[in-house]
C-alpha positions, -999 to +999 in steps of 0.1 A: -465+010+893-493+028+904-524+009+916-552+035+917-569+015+890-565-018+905-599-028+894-597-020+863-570-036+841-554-011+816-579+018+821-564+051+821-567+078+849-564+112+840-551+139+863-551+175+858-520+197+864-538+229+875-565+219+901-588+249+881-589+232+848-626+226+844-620+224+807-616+190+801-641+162+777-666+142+800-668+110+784-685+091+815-677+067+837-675+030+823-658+015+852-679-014+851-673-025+817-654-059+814-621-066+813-618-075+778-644-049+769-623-020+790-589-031+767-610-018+735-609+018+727-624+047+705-613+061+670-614+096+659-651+093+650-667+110+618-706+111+607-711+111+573-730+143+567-719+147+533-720+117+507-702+131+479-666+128+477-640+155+470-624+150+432-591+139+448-608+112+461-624+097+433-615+059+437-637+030+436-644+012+469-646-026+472-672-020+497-702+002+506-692+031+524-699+030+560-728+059+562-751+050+587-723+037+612-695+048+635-665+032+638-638+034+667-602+026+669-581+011+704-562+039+719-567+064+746-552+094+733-576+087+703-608+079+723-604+120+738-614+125+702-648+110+704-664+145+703-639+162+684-665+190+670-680+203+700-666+190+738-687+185+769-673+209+792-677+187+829-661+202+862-623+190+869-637+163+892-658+140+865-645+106+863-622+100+837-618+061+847-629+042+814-621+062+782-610+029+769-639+011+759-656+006+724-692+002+719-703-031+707-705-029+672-715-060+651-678-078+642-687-080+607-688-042+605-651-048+608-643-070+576-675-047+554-658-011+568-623-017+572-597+008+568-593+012+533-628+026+534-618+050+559-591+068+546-583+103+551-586+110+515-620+097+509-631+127+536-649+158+523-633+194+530-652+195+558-640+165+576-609+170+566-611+207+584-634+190+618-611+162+619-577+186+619-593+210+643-604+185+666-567+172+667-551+204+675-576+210+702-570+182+719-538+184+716-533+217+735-554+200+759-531+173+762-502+194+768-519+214+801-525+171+817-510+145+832-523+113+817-523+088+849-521+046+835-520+018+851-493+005+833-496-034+826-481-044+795-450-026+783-438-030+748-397-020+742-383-015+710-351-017+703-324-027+672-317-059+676-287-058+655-273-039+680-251-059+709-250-030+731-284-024+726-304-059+736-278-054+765-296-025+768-331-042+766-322-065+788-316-044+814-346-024+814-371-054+809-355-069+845-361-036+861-396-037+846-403-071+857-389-065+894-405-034+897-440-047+896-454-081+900-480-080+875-459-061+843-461-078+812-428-068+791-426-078+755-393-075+737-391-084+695-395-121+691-361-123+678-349-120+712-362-151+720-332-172+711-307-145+713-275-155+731-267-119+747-306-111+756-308-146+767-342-150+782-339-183+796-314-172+820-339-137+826-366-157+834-350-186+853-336-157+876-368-145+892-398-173+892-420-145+894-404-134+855-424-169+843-447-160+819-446-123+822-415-119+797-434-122+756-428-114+728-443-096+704-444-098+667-451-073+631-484-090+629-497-082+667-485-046+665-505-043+632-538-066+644-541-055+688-528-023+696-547-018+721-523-044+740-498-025+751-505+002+774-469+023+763-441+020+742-403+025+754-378+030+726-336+029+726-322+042+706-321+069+680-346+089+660-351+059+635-359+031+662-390+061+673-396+061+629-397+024+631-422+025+663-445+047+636-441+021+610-451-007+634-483+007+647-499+023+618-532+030+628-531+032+669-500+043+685-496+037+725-479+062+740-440+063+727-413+075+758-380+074+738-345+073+758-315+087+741-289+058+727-285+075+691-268+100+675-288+131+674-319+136+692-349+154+678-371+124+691-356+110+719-366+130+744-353+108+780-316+102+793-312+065+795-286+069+824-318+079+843-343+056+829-353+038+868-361+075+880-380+082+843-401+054+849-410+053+885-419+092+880-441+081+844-458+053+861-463+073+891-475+105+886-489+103+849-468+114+815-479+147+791-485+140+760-474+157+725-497+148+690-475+146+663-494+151+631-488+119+607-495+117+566-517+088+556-503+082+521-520+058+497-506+047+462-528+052+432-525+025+404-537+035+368-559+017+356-555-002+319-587+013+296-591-001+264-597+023+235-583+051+255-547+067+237-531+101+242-541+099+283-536+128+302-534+126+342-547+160+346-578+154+323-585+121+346-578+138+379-592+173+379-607+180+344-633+167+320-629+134+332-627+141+365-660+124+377-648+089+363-643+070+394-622+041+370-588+057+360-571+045+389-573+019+419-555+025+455-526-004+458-519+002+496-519+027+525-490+038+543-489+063+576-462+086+584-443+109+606-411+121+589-421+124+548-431+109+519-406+110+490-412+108+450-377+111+435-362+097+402-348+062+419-320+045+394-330+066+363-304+090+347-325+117+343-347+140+363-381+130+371-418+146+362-442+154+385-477+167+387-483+177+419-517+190+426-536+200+461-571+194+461-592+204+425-562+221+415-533+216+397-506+234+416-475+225+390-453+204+368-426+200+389-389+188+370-363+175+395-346+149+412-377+148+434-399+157+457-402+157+495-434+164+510-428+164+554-447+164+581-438+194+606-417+167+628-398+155+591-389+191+583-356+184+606-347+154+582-347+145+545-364+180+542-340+202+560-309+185+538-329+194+504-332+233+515-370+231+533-374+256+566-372+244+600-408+240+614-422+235+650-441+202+650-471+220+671-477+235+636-508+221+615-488+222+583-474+204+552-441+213+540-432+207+503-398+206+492-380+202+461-354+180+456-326+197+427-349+216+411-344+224+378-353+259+381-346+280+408-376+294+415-386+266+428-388+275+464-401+256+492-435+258+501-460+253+535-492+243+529-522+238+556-530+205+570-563+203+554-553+198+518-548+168+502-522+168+480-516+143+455-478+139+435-481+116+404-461+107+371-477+124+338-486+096+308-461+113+286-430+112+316-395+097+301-392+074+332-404+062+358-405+077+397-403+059+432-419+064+461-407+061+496-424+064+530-402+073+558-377+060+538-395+025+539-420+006+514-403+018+483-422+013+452-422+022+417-444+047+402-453+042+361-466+071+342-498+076+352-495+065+391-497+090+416-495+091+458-526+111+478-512+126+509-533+139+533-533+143+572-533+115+592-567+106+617-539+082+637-519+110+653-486+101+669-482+107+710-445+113+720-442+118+757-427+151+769-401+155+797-418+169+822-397+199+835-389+210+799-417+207+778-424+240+764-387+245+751-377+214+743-378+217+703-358+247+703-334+231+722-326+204+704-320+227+674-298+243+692-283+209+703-284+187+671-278+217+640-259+244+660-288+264+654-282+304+646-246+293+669-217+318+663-187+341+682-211+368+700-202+401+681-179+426+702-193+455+720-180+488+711-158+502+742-158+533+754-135+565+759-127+570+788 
């Protein structure tokens, strides 16, 4: 693995493609930070020019609301972000050697400003807008570059239920750990006593493996991030889903190989994974933003005294600006869809489905899928919703079973938030489902806010066939627009 960086332990280099890019952020040099200080990285950063909150965000906060300070996440991809709303134009030769580090902020800022009070739906418009076009700036930025790491710790995902697949696993983490003498690899902890991974054996193979083989667990994805420097995923579509799930704030860079059964994700032939990796490690990887929902579940509160509710009253009408109707009951980020559907009931579900200080409609179905651009190939595409490029800045919302049909899919821009909930007067209950995880119930008068995501998620591109790589895996996956070529008319002679 490349040792440009040598000095610097898990700093990333960034190298230009087209030697006249002069286009690039100038976030200075901060190669003399520590080593521990150098593994902590920036969040998408947001200054709190406007104190009031939209009406679709109207929750109580267990905490003051972080106004006066800045707050910054450990990845990167998300530190490029720092200036999202006006970039420092430097020449193509600045220093790019320490975009990792965080500025020392007090630790208790952590525990008083955590991330419930940072939520994409406690943003005004205007955030919502900066934070969406700073995103899609830097990610056509991203697209024309070569991120260059020094790649030290290495995280693999796989399905462990899967024989041929910690075979699999197995294979690559030796090749990781012979390749370079100072790779960490960590594999799922349930590895550790698996017979057919069987580590023991791994490590007592090579004395240089010895404590460079670990194992990661749920609770260090969730709590350090910033310890892994990329992600490699085998398998399918859903083991690059469950990579989402795991990191749901920071996600390291995610370079998928190809052991499923279709494809839109995995982007890398694992028959070719030693020449992948020695090419990634060597000369750098280009990185895609996929744009990710941040959905958070909205209890109704019990009010004594208060009969004949109405959720459109306490959301967007007369009592609109009382902040105590309901109370959020946990966050959940995205990158396929969020579902509300009817669950085990017998009968159609109700939905109000609203997008900002609007009530859009009372939607009557089996359910409702609202998709990210990279979703609109899945759950979305089976209940009727269009095909989308996932460069697009969009929300797709799709019916499921409609009980009318004029009903008909719908794209929405990436700077509403949309909220889907269960009216006081509904028959039944509805469920809720977040990339087909976390399912939960949702009693009359619950709802979901779904807005766009500030934790984007970086897929890594091939290389030689970046620009038409969606389209062909349409084409490769669905069949796309594939039928007998119509016959030409011949001629007389």
């Amino acid at each position: 693995m490349d040792g440009s960086t040598s000095g610097h332990r898990n700093v990333p280099e960034y190298v230009t493609t087209d030697e006249n890019r002069d286009d690039l952020p100038d976030y200075g040099d901060l190669g003399a930070s520590s080593d521990t200080e150098v593994q902590q990285a920036l969040e998408v950063v947001f200054q709190a020019e406007n104190a009031h909150r939209r009406k679709s965000s109207l929750v109580p906060s267990n905490a003051p609301r972080p106004e006066q300070f800045r707050r910054r996440t450990q990845c990167f991809v998300h530190s490029l972000l720092k200036e999202h709303n006006g970039l420092h134009i430097p020449s193509h030769n600045t220093s790019y050697v320490g975009l990792a580090q965080e500025r020392k902020v007090d630790k208790n800022l952590d525990g008083v400003h955590g991330a419930n009070n940072h939520q994409s739906r406690l943003l005004t418009k205007k955030q919502i807008s900066d934070m969406a076009f700073g995103i899609r700036e830097l990610a056509k930025k991203l697209g024309n570059i070569r991120l260059k790491i020094n790649v030290q710790n290495v995280f693999l995902l796989v399905k462990v239920h899967d024989e041929t697949l910690i075979a699999n696993t197995r294979e690559v983490a030796a090749w990781l750990l012979t390749k370079d003498s100072s790779c960490k690899v960590y594999v799922e902890d349930t590895l550790e006593d698996n017979k057919i991974f069987d580590a023991p054996d791994l490590i007592a193979s090579d004395p240089s493996f010895t404590g460079r083989l670990k194992f990661w667990t749920n609770k260090l994805c969730a709590e350090k991030p910033q310890t892994f420097d990329i992600v490699l995923a085998l398998g399918g579509d859903g083991t690059v889903l469950y990579a989402s799930w795991l990191f749901q704030r920071v996600v390291p860079p995610v370079l998928a190989f190809s052991l499923g059964s279709l494809g839109f994700l995995t982007k890398f032939d694992y028959e070719r994974f030693p020449e992948t990796l020695t090419r990634a490690f060597q000369e750098g990887i280009t990185v895609s933003l996929r744009l990710r929902f941040e959905a958070t579940v909205m209890r109704s509160q019990i009010r004594k005294g208060r009969g004949g509710r109405d959720l459109v009253e306490e959301l967007i009408g007369e009592e609109s600006e009382d902040n105590h109707t309901h109370k959020p009951d946990g966050t959940h980020n995205i990158l396929n869809e969020i579902v509300v559907d009817r669950g085990p009931n017998p009968t159609m579900s109700t939905i109000e489905l609203f997008g900002d200080d609007e009530h859009f409609t009372t939607v009557q179905a089996d359910g409702i899928c609202v998709s990210t651009p990279t979703g609109s190939t899945a759950y979305n595409l089976a209940a009727g919703g269009s095909l989308c490029h996932p460069d697009n800045p969009v929300i797709l919302v799709t019916a499921i079973c409609a009980h009318t049909l004029s009903f008909r899919p719908i794209i929405l821009p990436d700077t509403i938030v949309l909220r889907a909930g269960v009216p006081y007067d509904a028959r039944t209950s509805s469920w809720a489902s977040f990339d087909g995880r976390e399912r939960v119930e949702l009693r009359p008068g619950d709802y979901v806010t779904i807005s766009a995501s500030r934790f984007p998620f970086p897929s890594v591109l091939p290389p030689d066939r970046k620009t038409k790589d969606w389209v062909d895996s349409i084409s490769r996956t669905l069949n796309w627009n594939s039928r007998q070529r119509q016959k030409s008319y011949k001629e007389w002679s």
